[in-house]
C-alpha positions as CSV (number, residue, x, y, z in Angstrom):
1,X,0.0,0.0,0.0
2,X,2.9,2.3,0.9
3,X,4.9,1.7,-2.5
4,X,1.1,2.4,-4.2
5,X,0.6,5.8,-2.6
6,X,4.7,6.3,-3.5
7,X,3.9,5.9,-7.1
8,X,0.7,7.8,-7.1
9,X,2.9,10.9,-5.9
10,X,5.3,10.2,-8.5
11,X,2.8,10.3,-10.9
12,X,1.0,13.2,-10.1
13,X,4.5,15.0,-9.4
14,X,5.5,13.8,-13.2
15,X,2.0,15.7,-14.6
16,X,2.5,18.6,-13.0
17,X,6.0,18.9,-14.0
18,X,5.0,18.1,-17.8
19,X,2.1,20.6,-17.5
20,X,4.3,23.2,-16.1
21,X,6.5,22.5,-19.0
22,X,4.1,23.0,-21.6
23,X,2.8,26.7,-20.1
24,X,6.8,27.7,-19.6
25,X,7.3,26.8,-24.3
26,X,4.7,29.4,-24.6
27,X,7.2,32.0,-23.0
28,X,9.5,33.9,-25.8
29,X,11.8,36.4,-25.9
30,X,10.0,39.3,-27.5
31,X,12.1,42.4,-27.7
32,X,15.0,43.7,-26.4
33,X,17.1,46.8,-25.7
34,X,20.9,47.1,-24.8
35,X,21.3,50.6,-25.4
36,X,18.6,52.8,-23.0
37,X,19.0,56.6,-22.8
38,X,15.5,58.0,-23.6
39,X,13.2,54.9,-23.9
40,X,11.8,53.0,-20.8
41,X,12.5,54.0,-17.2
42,X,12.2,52.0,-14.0
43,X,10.8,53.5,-10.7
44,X,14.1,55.4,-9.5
45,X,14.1,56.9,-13.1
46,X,16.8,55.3,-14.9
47,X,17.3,54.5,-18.2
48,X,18.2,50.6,-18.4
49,X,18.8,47.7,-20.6
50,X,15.9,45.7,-20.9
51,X,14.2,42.5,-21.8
52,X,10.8,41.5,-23.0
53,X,8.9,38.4,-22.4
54,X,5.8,37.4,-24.4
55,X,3.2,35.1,-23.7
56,X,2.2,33.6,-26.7
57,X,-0.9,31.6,-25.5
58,X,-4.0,32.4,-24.5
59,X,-3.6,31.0,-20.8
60,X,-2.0,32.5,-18.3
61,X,1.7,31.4,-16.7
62,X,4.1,32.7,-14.2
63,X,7.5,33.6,-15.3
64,X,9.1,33.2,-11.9
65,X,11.7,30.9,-11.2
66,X,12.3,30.8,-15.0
67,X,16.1,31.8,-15.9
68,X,17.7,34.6,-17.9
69,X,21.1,34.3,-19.0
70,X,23.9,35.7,-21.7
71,X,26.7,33.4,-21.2
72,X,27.0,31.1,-24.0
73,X,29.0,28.3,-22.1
74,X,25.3,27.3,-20.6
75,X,25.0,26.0,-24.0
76,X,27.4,23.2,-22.9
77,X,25.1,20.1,-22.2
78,X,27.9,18.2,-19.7
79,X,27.2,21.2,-17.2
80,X,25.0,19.9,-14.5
81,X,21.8,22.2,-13.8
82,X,23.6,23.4,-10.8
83,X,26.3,24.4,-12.5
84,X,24.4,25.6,-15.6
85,X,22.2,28.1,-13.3
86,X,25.3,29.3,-11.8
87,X,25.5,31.0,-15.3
88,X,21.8,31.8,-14.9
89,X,20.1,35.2,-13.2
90,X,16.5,34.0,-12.1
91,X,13.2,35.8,-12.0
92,X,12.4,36.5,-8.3
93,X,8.8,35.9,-6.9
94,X,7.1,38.1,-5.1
95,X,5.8,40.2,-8.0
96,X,2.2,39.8,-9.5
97,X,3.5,41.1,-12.7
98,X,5.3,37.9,-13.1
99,X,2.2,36.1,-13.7
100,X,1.9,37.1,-17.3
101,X,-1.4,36.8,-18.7
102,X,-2.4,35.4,-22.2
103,X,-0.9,37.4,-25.1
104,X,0.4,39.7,-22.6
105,X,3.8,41.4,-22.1
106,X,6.4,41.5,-19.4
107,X,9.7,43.9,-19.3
108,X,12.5,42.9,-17.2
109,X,15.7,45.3,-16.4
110,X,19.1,44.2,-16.8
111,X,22.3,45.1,-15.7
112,X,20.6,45.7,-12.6
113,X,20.5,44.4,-8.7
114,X,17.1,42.8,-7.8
115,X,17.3,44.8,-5.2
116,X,16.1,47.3,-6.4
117,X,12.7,45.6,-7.7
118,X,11.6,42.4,-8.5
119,X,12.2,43.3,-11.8
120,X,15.7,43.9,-11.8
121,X,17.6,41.4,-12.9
122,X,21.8,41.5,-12.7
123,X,21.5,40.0,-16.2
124,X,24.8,41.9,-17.8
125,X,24.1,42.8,-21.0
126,X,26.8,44.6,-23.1
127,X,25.7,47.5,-25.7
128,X,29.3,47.7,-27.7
129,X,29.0,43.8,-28.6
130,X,26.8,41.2,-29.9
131,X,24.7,39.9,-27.5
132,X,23.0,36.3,-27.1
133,X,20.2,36.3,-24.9
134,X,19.1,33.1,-23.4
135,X,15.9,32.4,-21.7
136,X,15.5,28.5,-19.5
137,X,12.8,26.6,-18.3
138,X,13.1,26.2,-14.2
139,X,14.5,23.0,-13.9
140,X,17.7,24.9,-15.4
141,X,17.9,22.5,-18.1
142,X,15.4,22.9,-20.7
143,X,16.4,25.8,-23.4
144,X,12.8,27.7,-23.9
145,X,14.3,30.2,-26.5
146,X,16.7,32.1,-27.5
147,X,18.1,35.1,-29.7
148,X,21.2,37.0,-30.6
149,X,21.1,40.4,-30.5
150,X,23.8,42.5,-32.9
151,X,24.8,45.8,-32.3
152,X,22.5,48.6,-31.6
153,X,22.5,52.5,-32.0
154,X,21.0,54.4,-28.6
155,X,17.4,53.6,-28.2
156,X,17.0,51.0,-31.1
157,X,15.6,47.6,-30.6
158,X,15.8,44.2,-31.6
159,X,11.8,42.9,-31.9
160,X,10.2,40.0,-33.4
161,X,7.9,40.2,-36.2
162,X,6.2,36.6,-36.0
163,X,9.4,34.8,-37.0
164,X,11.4,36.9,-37.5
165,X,13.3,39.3,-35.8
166,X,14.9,43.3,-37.2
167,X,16.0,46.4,-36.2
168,X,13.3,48.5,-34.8
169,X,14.0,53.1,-35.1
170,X,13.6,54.4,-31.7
171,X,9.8,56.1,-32.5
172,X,8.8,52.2,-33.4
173,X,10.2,50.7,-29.9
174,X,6.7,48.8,-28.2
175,X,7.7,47.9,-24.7
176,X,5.1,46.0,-22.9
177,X,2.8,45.8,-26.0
178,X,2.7,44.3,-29.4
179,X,5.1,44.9,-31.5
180,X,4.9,47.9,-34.0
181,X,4.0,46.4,-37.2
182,X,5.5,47.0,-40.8
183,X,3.2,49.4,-43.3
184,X,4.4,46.4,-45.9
185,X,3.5,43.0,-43.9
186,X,1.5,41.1,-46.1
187,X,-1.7,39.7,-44.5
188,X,-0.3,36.3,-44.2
189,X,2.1,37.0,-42.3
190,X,0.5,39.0,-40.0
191,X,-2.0,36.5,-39.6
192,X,0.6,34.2,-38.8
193,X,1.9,36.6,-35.9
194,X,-1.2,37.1,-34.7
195,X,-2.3,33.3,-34.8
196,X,0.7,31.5,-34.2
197,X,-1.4,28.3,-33.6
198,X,-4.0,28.3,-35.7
199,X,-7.0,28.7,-33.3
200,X,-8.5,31.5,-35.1
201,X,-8.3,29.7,-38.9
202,X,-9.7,27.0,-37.0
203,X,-12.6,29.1,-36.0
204,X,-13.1,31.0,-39.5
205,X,-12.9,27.8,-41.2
206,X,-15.9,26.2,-38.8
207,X,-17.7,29.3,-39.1
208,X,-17.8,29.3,-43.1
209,X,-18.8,25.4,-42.9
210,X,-22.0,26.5,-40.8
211,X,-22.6,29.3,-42.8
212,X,-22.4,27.6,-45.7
213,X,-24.6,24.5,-44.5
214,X,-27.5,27.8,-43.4
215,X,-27.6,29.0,-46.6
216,X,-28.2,25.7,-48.2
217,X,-30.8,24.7,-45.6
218,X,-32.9,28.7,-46.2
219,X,-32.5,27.5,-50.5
220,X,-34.0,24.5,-49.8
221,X,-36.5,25.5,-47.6
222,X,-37.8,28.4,-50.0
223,X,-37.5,25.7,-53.3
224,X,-39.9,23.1,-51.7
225,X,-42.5,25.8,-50.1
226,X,-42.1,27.4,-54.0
227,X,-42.8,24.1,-55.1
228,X,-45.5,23.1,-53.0
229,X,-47.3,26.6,-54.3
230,X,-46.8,26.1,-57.8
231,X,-48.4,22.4,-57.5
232,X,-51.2,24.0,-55.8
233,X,-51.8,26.5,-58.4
234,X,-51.7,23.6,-60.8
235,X,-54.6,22.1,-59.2
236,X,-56.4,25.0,-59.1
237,X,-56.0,26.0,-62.5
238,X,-57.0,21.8,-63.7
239,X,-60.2,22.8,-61.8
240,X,-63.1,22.3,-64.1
241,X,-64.7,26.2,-63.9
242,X,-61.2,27.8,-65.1
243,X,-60.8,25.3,-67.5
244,X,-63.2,25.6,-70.4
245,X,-62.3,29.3,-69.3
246,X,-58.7,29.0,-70.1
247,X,-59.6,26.8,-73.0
248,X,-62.2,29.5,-74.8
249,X,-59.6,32.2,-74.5
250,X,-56.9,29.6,-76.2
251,X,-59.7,29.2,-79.1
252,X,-60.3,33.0,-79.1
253,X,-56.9,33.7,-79.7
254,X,-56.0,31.2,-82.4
255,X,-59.0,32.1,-84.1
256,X,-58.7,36.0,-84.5
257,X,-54.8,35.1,-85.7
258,X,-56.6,32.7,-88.4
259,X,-58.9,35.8,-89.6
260,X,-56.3,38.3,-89.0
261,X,-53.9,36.1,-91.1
262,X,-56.5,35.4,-93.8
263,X,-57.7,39.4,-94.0
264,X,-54.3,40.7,-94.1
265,X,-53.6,38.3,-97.1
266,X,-56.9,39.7,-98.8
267,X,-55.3,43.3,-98.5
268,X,-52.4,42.3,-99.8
269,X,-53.8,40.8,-102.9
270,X,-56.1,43.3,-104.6
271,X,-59.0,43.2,-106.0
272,X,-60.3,40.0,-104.5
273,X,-64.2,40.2,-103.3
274,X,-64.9,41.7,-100.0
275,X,-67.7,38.9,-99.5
276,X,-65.0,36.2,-99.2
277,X,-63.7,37.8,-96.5
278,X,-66.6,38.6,-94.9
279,X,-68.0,34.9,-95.1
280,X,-64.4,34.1,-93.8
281,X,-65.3,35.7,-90.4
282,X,-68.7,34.4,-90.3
283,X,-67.3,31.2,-90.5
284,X,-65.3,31.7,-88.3
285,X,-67.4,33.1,-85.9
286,X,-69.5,29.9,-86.3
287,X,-66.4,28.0,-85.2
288,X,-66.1,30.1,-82.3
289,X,-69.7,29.6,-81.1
290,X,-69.2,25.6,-81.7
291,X,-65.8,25.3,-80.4
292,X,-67.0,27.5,-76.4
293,X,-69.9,25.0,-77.2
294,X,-67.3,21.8,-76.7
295,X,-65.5,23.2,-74.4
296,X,-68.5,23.9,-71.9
297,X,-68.4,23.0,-68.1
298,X,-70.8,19.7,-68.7
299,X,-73.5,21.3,-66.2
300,X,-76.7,20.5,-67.8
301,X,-79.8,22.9,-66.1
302,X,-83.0,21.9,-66.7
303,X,-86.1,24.2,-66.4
304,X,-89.7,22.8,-65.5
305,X,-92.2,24.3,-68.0
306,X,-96.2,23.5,-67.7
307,X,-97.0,22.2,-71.3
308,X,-100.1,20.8,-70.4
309,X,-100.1,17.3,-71.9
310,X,-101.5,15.4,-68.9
311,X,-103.7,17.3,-68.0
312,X,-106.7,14.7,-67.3
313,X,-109.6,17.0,-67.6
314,X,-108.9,17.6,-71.6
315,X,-108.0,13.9,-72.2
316,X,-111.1,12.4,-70.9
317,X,-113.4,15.0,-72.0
318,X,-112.0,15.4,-75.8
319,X,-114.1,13.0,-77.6
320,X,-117.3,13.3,-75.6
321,X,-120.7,15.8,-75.5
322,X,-120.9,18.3,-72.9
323,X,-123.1,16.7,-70.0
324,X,-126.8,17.8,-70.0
325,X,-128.6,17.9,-67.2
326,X,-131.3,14.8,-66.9
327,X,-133.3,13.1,-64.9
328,X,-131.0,10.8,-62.7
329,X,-133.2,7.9,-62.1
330,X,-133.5,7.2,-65.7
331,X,-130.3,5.2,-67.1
332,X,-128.3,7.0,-69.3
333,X,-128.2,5.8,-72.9
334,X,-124.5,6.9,-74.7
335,X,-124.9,8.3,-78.2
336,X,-123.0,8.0,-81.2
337,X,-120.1,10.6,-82.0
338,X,-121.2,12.3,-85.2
339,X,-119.6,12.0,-88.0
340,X,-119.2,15.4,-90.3
């Protein structure tokens, strides 16, 4: 059970410690400055070297106990860590500026005593020569980044511009912010800068995809309710009311351009009777009447009219005398229709 809850801490120690390590790679070296006269000043009002850290990610990680160092022999992997942060000037705690939030900016002092702040480094950093600035994880070990600085004039910087790094004039120095950025960057590359890992294409490009997928779903939507209405339209039209309509107007038109084709012929050709023509539209006429005949509805109406034919009174009494008054015991002898 003991050796258990011995490798459970190892564990757990070995996570944080990878964790940790991830935050600390999102740490750069953003800008720096050997040569201070007019640019930055710390809180007794001097003019000092300096050092900018960026935080590249969006989360945010404390700088402190991370190491600074210009001294190239900590390049040299046989030193120990001990004896590799003995070339080493550390970040002191104690400061909540140290805890550098995402995309954010930290300046640090060199040639300094921390002392004086707890961001004053006594980082040594020499304006007449090359420098090469090197910043390490806290373990002492891990190289996080690094960069060589050439020689600069008083107040000039050395700045990155996404990969890059170049001289920066003393009225485009950005301490503490984003670097001042080049009237002829193309877009790519600032987009690169800006998104170094891609969370904002990622973004754009899901964002098109569901805008894209909307519009298809509106198009869709409208072409089955524009369908829906034109097959109801149909129906109503195939209605038997509109349609001997619809087919008397088609007759109609065909018609008059038959007789206008016909009379316009007759004018063209003179001299031919004007009784042709005018039987021409007669008959056709005549077809018009039969044709909105055919094409009726099929309602037939039929009106009652009296005519009289069974009637009973005149059918009995047609071929008989009028009735005389007689005597009504006496039986009644029938006489003989007379002939004329």
């Amino acid at each position: 059970m003991k050796r258990f809850k011995l490798l459970l801490v190892a564990l757990l120690a070995s996570s944080v410690g990878v964790v940790f390590g991830q935050g600390a790679k999102n740490i750069v070296i953003n800008e720096v400055m050997t040569d201070n006269t007019t640019s930055v000043v710390d809180e007794f009002g001097q003019h000092k070297a300096w050092v900018e850290l960026e935080n590249v990610s969006y989360t945010t990680y404390n700088v402190r106990g991370m190491y600074l160092t210009t001294d190239r022999r900590a390049l040299n992997k046989s030193l120990s860590a001990p004896e590799r942060i003995k070339l080493m000037t550390a970040i002191p705690s104690g400061d909540e500026r140290t805890n550098v939030g995402g995309r954010q900016h930290l300046v640090l002092f060199a040639n300094s005593s921390p002392y004086q702040g707890k961001l004053h480094l006594s980082l040594p950093v020499n304006a007449d020569s090359v420098v090469w600035i090197g910043l390490y994880n806290g373990n002492g070990v891990e190289l996080i980044d690094s960069v060589t600085v050439p020689v600069l004039a008083p107040n000039e910087s050395y700045a990155r511009d996404g990969q890059r790094w170049s001289l920066k004039k003393p009225e485009n120095v950005t301490p503490g912010i984003e670097n001042f950025i080049k009237a002829d960057e193309s877009k790519v590359d600032k987009f690169k800068r800006e998104d170094p890992y891609g969370f904002a294409m990622a973004i754009m490009a899901m964002g098109i995809v569901f805008f894209c997928l909307a519009l298809l779903w509106l198009f869709f939507s409208l072409f089955g309710m524009l369908m829906r209405h034109i097959d109801t339209a149909k129906k109503v039209v195939n209605t038997q009311p509109i349609k001997p309509i619809t087919k008397t107007v088609e007759k109609t038109i065909e018609i008059g351009r038959k007789t206008g084709n016909l009379m316009q012929d007759g004018f063209e050709k003179k001299g031919v009777d004007m009784e042709i023509y005018m039987a021409v539209i007669g008959m056709a006429l005549r077809q018009y009447e039969d044709d909105v005949h055919d094409v009726e509805s099929g309602v037939i109406t039929i009106k009652s009219k009296d005519t009289g034919w069974d009637d009973e009174y005149s059918q009995m009494t047609h071929f008989h005398d009028p009735v005389l008054p007689t005597d009504h015991s006496a039986p009644r002898i029938p006489t003989a229709p007379q002939l004329h």
